[in-house]
C-alpha positions, 0 to 999 in steps of 0.5 A: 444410221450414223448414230447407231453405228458410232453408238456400238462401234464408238470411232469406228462407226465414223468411218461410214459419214467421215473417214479422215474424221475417224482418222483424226479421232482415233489417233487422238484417241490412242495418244491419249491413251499411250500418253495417260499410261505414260505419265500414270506410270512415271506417277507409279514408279515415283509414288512407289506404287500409289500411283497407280490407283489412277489407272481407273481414270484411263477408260474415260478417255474411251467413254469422252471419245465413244461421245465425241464420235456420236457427235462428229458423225451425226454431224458429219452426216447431216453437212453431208446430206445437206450438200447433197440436197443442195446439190439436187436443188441446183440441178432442178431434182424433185423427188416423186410426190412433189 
């Protein structure tokens, strides 16, 4: 679930394995946008305009955090269903059909 839900919604889909991790990736994520458009436009203004070609680089922040979101959440989630398995074996659950 977690796959598919980070796969459409990218660091929005996090917020249903990990909410502090969406937190972190999405405010990395927006710095790094405001701080590539900051130093893409210091390179536009200093190269009287030629600079700006590298503003096609910019969607590949998005793209490295739309993949990084598949990643943390699937990992997320997994640390998570773990904790819980081991949690039901300490307490001596056995889900029906054992």
């Amino acid at each position: 679930m977690t796959f598919v839900l980070t796969f459409f919604f990218g660091v929005l889909g996090m917020f249903y394995a990990t909410t502090s991790g969406a937190l972190i990736l999405l405010g990395v994520t927006l710095g790094a946008i405001v701080l590539a458009v900051v130093v893409i436009g210091i390179l536009w203004v200093l190269t009287l305009g030629f600079g700006a070609a590298l503003f096609a680089f910019v969607p590949l922040i998005g793209v490295a955090a739309w993949i990084t979101s598949m990643i943390w959440g699937c990992m997320a989630a997994s640390r998570h269903n773990e904790r819980l398995a081991a949690q039901y074996a300490a307490a001596g659950y056995r889900p029906p059909g054992y």
